[in-house]
VEXDREN-2710 file (C-alpha; in Angstrom, 1 decimal):
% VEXDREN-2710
k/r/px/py/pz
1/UNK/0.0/0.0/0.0
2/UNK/1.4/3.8/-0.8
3/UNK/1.2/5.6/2.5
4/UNK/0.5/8.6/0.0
5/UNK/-2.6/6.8/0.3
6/UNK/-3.8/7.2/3.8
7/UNK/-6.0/10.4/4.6
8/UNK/-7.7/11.6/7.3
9/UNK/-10.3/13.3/4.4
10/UNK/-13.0/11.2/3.0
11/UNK/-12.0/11.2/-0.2
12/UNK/-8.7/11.1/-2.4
13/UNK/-8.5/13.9/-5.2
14/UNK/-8.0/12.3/-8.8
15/UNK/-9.3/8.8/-7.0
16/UNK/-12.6/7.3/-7.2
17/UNK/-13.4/4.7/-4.6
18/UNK/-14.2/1.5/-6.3
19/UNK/-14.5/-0.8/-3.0
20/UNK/-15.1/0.1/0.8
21/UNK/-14.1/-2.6/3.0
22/UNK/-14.8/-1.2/6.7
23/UNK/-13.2/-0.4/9.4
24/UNK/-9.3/-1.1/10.2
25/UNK/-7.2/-0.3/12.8
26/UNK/-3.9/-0.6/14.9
27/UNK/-3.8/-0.6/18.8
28/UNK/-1.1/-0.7/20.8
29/UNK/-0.4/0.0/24.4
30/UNK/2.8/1.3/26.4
31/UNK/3.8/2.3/29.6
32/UNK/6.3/4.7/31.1
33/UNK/9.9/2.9/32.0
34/UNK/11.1/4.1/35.6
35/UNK/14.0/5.2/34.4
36/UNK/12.3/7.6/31.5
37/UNK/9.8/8.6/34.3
38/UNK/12.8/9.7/36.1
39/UNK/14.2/11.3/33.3
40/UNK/10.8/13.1/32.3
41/UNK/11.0/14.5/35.7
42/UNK/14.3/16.2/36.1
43/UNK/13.3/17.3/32.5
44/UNK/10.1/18.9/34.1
45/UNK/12.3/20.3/36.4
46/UNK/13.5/23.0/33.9
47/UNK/10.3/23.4/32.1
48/UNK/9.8/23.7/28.4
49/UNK/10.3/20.3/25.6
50/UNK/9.9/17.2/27.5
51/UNK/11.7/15.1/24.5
52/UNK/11.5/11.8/26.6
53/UNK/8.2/11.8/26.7
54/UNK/7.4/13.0/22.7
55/UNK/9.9/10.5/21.7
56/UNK/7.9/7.8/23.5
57/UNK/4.5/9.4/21.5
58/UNK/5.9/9.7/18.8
59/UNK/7.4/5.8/18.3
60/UNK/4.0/4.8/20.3
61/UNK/1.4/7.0/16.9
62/UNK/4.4/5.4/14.5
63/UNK/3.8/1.6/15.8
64/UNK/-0.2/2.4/15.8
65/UNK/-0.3/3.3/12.3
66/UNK/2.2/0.7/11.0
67/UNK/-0.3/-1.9/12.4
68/UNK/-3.3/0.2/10.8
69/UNK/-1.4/-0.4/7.2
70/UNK/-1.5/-4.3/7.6
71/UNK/-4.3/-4.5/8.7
72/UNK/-5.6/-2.8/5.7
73/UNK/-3.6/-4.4/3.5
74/UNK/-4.8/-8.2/4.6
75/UNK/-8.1/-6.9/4.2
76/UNK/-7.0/-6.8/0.2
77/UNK/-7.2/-2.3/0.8
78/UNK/-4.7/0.2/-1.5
79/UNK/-6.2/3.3/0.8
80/UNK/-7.3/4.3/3.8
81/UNK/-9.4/7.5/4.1
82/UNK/-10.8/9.0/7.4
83/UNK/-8.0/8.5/9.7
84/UNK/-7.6/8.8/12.9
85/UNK/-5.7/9.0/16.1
86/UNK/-7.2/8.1/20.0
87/UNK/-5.7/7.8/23.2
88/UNK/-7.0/6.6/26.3
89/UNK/-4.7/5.9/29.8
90/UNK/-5.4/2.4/30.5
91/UNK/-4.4/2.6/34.3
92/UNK/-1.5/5.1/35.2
93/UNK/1.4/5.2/33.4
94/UNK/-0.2/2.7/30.7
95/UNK/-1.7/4.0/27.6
96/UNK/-3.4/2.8/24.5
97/UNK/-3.1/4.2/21.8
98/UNK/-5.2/4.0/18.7
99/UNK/-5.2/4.3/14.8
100/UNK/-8.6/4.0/12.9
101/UNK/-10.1/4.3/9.5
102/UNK/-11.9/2.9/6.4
103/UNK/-10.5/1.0/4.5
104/UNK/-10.7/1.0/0.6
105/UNK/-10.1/0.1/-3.1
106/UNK/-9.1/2.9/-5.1
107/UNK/-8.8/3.6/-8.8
108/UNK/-7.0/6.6/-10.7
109/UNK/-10.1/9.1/-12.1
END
């Protein structure tokens, strides 16, 4: 699948959808390390960018929507429009986190 192909629109310009095939996503879940926790908090300390804890977003969105894209493609999809991002905190200091969207055949208008 081209990742080109993944919108959070409901439609792709100069594409016309030939196919829906429902819902896909990617879940994952992750929790704080003690020693990040301690990092985080001397990083607190000073204020401003807390870079341990975007890093650990960032990889946490990254893994969600890797799993979204095979999950599509197994469902035979070249597209994904109307995605999304959720998080919920699953108990403290554990937190799931959730790509969604629709997954689809597309054709070149």
């Amino acid at each position: 699948m081209d990742t080109s192909l993944v919108t959070t629109a409901n439609s792709l310009d100069g594409y016309k959808i030939v196919k829906q095939l429902g819902v896909v996503r990617g879940v994952t879940v992750r929790s704080r390390s003690a020693l990040g926790n301690i990092a985080g908090g001397f990083q607190s300390l000073f204020g401003g960018r807390l870079s341990i804890y975007v890093e650990l977003c960032e990889n946490t969105r990254q893994e969600a929507y890797q799993l979204l894209i095979e999950h599509a493609r197994v469902m035979g999809a070249n597209a994904i429009i109307a995605m999304r991002y959720d998080a919920n905190e699953i108990m403290q200091g554990v937190t799931e986190v959730l790509a969604y969207g629709t997954a689809v055949v597309v054709e070149k208008e």
